[in-house]
Every structure is written in structure tokens, then in C-alpha cells.
C-alpha positions as CSV (number, residue, x, y, z in Angstrom):
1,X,-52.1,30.7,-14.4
2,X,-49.9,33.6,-12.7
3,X,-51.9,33.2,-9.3
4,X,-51.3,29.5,-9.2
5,X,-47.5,30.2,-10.0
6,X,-47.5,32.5,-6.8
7,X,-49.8,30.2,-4.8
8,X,-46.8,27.9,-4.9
9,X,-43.7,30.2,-4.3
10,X,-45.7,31.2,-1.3
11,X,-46.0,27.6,0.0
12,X,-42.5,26.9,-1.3
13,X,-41.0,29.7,0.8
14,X,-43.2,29.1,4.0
15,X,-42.3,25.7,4.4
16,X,-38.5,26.5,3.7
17,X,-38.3,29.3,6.1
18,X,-40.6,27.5,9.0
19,X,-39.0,24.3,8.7
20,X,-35.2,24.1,6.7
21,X,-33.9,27.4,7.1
22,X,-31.8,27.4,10.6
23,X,-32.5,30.1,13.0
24,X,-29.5,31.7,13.8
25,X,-29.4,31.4,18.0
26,X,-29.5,27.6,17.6
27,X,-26.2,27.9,15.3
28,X,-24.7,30.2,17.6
29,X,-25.5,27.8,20.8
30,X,-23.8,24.9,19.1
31,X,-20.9,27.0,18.3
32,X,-20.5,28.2,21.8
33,X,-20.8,24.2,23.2
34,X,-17.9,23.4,20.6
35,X,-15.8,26.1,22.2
36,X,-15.9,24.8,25.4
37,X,-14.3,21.7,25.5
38,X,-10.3,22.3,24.2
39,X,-8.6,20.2,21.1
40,X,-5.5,18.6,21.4
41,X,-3.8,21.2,19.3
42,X,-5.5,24.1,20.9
43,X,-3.0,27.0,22.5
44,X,-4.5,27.5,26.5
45,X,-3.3,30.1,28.8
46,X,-2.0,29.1,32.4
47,X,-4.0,30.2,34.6
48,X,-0.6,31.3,37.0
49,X,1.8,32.7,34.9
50,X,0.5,33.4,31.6
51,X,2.3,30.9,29.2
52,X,0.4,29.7,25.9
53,X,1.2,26.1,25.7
54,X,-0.9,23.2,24.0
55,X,-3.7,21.6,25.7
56,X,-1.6,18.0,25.5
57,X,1.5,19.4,27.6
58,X,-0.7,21.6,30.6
59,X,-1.7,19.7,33.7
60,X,-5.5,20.0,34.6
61,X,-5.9,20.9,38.6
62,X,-9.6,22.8,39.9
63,X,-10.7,23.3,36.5
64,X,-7.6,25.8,35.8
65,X,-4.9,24.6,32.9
66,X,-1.4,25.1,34.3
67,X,2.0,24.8,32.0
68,X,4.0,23.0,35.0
69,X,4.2,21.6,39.1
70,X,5.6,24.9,39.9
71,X,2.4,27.1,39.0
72,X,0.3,24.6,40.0
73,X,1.3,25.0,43.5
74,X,1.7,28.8,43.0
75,X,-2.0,29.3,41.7
């Protein structure tokens, strides 16, 4: 009776660890994809002087997030 009782933990915890438990470099590439791409409320650095503004209020020029004209034609 005990062996059958173990038989089936063992099964139980092979198929939860080959098949529902997430291994942990998949969770870390879909946290890195997510960090990528910029909300509308997230704080971004220009790229010429060094300002924090938000992501709504920077101008986009060559992939680089500038606060204003000025350090767009500076960087």
C-alpha cells in the first residue's frame, strides 16, 4: 500500500516539474521583452542632456529619446 502511495507522488512530481513548473530563463526572457518597449508613464533619460522626463512629452529621433528641438539637434 505505501509503495503504491509513493508510485504516485513520483508520477505526480515528474509530470509537475517536466511539464507545469516554469523554468526560470523563459521567465526571465519575457521580462526582459517587456522592458523594452517604454509605457506611457515611464521616466526616460535624454539621450543629450540628461533630463528624466515621461515617455509621452520626449520626441523620438535615431532610436534616441530627446526632452526637446534643442537637444535633438545637439545630439
Amino acid at each position: 500500500m505505501i509503495l503504491k502511495i509513493l508510485l504516485v507522488i513520483v508520477v505526480v512530481a515528474t509530470i509537475y516539474f517536466l511539464f507545469i513548473k516554469k523554468k526560470p530563463n523563459q521567465v526571465k526572457d519575457q521580462n526582459d521583452s517587456k522592458k523594452q518597449t517604454p509605457k506611457a508613464n515611464d521616466m526616460i533619460e535624454c539621450a543629450s542632456c540628461g533630463v528624466y522626463c515621461e515617455v509621452n512629452d520626449m520626441i523620438l529621433s535615431n532610436a534616441k529619446y530627446y526632452c526637446s528641438k534643442e537637444c535633438v539637434e545637439k545630439g
